[in-house]
C-alpha positions as CSV (number, residue, x, y, z in Angstrom):
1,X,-94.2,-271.8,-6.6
2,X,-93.9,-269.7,-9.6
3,X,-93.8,-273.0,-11.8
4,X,-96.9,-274.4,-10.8
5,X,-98.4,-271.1,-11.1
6,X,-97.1,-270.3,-14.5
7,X,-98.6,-273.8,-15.4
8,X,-102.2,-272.7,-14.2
9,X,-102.2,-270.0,-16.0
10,X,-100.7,-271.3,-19.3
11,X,-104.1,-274.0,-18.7
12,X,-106.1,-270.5,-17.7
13,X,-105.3,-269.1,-21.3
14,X,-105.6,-272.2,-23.4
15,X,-108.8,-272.8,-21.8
16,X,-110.4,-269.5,-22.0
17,X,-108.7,-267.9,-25.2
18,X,-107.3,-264.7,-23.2
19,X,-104.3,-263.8,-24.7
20,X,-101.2,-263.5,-22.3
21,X,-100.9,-259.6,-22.6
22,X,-105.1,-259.7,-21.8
23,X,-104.3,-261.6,-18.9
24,X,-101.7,-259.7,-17.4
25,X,-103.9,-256.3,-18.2
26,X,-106.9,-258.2,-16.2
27,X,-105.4,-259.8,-13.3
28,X,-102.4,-257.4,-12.3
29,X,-102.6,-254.4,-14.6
30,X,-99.5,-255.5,-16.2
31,X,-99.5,-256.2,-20.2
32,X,-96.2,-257.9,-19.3
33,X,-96.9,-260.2,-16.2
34,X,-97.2,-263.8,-18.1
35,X,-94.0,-262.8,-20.1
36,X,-92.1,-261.7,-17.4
37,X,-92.9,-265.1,-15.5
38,X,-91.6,-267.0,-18.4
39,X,-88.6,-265.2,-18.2
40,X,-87.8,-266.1,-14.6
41,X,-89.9,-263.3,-12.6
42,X,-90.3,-264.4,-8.8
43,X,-93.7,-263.6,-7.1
44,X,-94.5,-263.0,-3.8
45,X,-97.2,-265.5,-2.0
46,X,-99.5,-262.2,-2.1
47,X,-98.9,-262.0,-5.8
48,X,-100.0,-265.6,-6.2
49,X,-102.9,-265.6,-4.3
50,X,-104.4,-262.7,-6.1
51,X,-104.2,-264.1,-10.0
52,X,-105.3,-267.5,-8.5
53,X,-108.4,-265.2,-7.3
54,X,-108.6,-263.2,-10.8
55,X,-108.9,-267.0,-12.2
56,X,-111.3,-268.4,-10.3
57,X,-113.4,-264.8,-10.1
58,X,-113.1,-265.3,-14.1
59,X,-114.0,-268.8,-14.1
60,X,-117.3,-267.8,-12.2
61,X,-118.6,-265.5,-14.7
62,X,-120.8,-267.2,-17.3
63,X,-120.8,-265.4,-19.8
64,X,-117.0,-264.0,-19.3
65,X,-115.8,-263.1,-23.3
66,X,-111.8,-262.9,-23.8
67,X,-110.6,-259.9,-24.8
């Protein structure tokens, strides 16, 4: 699970210029979420299910401008 959603979001980023500290900030309040994924970090089904929602919330907004 955390694979596949580590993958998604490593496509999230590229796609969408956020920076992996951005992201983290964003979807989980958590400058250090992406990094501590890489590093082996489990997440619960909960966790998942709500950066899957930041993305797609995220992917919904036209005019949505990294920061």
């Amino acid at each position: 699970m955390t694979k596949a959603l580590l993958t998604d979001i490593d496509a999230f980023l590229e796609k969408h210029g956020v920076t992996p500290v951005s992201f983290g900030r964003q979807a989980m309040r958590d400058p250090h979420f992406v990094r501590d994924l890489r590093a082996g970090r489990r997440v619960w089904p909960e966790t998942e299910q709500r950066v899957r929602s930041f993305m797609t919330a995220f992917r919904s907004q036209p005019d949505q401008v990294a920061a």
